[in-house]
N, C-alpha and C positions, 0 to 999 in steps of 0.2 A: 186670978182667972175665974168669970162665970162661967156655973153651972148647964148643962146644955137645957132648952127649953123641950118641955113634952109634944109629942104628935107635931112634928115639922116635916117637913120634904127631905130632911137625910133621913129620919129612919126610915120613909120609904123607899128611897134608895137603899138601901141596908136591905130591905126585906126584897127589894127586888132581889138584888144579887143570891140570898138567901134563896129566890125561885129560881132561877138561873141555876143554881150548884141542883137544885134539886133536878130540873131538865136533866142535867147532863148524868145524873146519877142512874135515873130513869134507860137513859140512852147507854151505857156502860152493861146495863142490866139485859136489857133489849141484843145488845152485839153480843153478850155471851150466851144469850139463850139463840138467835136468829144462826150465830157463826161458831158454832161448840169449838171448832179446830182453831180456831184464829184465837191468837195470845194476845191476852188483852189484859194484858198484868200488870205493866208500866203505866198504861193511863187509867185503870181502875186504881193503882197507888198515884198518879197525880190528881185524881178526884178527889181521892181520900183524905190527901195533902192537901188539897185546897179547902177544904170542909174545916178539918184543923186551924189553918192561917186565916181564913177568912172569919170564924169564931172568935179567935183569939184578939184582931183584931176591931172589929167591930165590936166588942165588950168594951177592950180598951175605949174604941170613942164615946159610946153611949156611956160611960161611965164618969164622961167629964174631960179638961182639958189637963189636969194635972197627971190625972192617972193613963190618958196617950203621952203627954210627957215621958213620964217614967220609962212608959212600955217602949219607946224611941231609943231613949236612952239606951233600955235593954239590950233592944236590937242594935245598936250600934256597936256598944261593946261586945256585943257574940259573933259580930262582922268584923270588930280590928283584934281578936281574938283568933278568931280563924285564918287570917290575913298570917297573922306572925308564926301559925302553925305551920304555915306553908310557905315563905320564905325563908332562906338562909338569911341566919343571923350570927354575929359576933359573940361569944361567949362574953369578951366585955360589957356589951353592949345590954347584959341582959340588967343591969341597977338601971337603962338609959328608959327602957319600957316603961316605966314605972310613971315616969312624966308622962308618958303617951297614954296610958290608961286614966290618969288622971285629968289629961284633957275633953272627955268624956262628963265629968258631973261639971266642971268649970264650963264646959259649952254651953249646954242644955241649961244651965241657972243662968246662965245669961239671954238663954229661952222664956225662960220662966219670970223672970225679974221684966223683961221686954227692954234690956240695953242692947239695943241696937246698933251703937255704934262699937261697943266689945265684942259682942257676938261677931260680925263682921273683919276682924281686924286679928283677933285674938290668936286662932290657931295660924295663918298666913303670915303674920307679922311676928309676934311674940313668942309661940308656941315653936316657929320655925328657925326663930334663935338660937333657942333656949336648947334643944334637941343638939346642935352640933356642938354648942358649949360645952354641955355637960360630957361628950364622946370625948371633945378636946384635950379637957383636965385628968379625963380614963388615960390617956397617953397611948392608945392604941390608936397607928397610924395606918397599919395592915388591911384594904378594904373598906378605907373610908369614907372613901365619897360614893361606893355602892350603897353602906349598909346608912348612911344618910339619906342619899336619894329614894328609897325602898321605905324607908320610916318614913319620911315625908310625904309619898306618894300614897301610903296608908292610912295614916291619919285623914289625908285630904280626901279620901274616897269613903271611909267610912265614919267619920265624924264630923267633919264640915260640910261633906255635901247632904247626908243626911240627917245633919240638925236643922237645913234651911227647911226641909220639911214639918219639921216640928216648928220653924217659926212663923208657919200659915197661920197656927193657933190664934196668934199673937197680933195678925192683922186686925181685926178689928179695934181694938184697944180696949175702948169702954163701951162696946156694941152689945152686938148680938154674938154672943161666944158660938151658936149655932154656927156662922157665916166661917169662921175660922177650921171648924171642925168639917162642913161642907169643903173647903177647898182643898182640905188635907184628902178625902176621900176621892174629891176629883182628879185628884191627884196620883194616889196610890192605883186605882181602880185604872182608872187608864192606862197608865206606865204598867199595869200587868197585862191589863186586855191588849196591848199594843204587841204583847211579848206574845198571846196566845196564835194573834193575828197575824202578827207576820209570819210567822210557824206554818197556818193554816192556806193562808195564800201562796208560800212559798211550796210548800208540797203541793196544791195541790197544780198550779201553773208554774212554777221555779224550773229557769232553762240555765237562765244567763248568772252564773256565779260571780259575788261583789268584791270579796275580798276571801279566794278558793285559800292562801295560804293561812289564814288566821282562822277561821269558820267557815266550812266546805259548805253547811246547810244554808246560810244566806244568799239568797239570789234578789235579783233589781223588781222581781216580780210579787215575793214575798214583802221585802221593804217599801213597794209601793204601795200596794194593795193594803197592807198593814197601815202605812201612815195616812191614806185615803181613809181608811174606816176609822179609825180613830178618832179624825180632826172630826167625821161627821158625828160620830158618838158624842166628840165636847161640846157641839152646838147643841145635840138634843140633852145632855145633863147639866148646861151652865146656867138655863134659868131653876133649876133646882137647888144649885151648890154654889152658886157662885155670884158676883154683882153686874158679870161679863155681858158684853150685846151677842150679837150672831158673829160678827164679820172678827172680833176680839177672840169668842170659842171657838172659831175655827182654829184661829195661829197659835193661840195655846197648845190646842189637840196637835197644831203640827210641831211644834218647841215641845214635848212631850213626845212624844212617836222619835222626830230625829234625834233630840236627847237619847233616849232610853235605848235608839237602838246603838247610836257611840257607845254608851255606859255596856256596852252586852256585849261586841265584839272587842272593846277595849279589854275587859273581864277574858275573852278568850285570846286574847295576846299574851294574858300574861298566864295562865293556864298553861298555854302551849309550851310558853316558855320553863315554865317549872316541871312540864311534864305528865300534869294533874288532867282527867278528867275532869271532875267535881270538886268542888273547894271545901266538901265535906258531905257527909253522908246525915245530917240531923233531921232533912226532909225527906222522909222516903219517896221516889219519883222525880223530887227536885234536885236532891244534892245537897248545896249547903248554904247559910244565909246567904253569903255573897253572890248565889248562882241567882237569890231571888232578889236582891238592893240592888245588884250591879246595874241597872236601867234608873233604878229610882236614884241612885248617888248622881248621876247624870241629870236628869230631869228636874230634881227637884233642883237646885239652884239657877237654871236656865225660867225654869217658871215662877218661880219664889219670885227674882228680880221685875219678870215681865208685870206679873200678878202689882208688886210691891210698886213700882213707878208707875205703873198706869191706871190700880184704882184705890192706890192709899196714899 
């Protein structure tokens, strides 16, 4: 993998976003001095939260494609990590993780190397095997085609969908390693604006509830409003980050928006069902990684494929 090139159109994307956090810090500052009474403590912790993720990440890119590798990697593993925190699992079953965690560096080097047709095949085919095999020979019958489906469903949410993102990197081949690291951000940065957006439309016009028994907060008005500003956002950053036309940035922005908002009330399906608020408390304001991949595990292999057949 090359090295990213100096003073390109993502680091100014980067530094825009960098003015963006700063507005909103500005404005945080402003509601507590203007509204002294009004509690402003959750979104002064989701500023604060975002100042953190959004640092942490843009090092990672600015730093190269090997060391966003890694940091994917990271985040994948602290996503099927927390995943296993928070479902039931078999006492047997706990030698059967072992594989599962291990499908984590085997994905990603198949990122890294750019075998495409492993990468692709690996955890669906192989990995999906291999996982009931190994319960098989446990000899524990008690619960197993839950604690199979539940591993399956895991891995596929936190490691297959979120290695396609890591395999933007990878698009260009022997290019512009810049083009690679731009799509990953277009990527990322949407699938979150998308999540702030619907949020924002939804309170401030949400009548009509989409889906009241899974996520009471989503309404038709926030979801659309959301996936309208989005698609117009990817038109205005795809000549920045991407090889895309106008009429192409549009449908991505929209394959991104309806993506991520699946991945979000899916994420609240299974919530509901375990009982959980938050899928962890490691982001203050946020919750926990999953509360923040659950849109990108969605997203990025709906855009990965679009991206990947239509301009590689």
């Amino acid at each position: 993998m090359q090295a990213l090139s100096p003073f390109t159109p993502l680091h100014g994307v980067v530094a825009l976003i960098f003015v963006l956090l700063g507005i909103a810090s500005l404005v945080v500052r402003w509601l507590k001095q203007r509204h002294p009474m009004k509690d402003v403590t959750e979104l002064e912790q989701r500023v604060r939260s975002w100042w953190v993720m959004v640092t942490v990440f843009s090092a990672a890119l600015l730093f190269g494609p090997v060391v966003t590798l890694v940091f994917l990697a990271f985040v994948s593993f602290l996503a099927l990590k927390e995943y296993l925190s928070m479902i039931p699992t078999r006492r047997a079953d706990r030698r059967v993780l072992f594989w599962a965690y291990l499908a984590i560096p085997l994905q990603f080097y198949w990122v890294g190397t750019h075998w495409y047709g492993m990468f692709i095949v690996f955890i669906p085919v192989y990995l999906f095997l291999l996982l009931p095999l190994r319960m098989v020979l446990i000899g524990e019958t008690q619960g197993f085609l839950r604690a199979v489906g539940t591993l399956h469903w895991g891995v596929m949410i936190t490691v297959f969908g979120l290695s396609h993102a890591a395999y933007l990197l990878a698009l260009p081949g022997e290019g512009n390693a810049n083009e690679g690291a731009g799509l990953l951000l277009y990527l990322v940065f949407l699938t979150q604006f998308n999540d702030v957006a619907q949020y924002i439309w939804g309170k401030r016009f949400g009548r009509r509830r989409i889906v009241p028994k899974v996520s009471p907060n989503k309404t038709w008005a926030g979801f659309i409003g959301g996936v309208a500003t989005t698609a117009i956002l990817a038109m205005l950053l795809a000549p920045w980050l991407t090889p895309m036309n106008a009429p192409a940035a549009l449908l991505s922005g929209l394959i991104i928006a309806v993506g991520g908002f699946v991945g979000d009330v899916n994420m609240s399906a299974l919530k509901r069902d375990l009982g959980v608020k938050d899928t962890g408390t490691l982001i203050a304001g946020h919750g926990g990684i999953l509360d923040r991949v659950d849109s990108l595990s969605f997203a990025a292999p709906l855009f990965f494929h679009f991206v990947h057949y239509g301009f590689y």
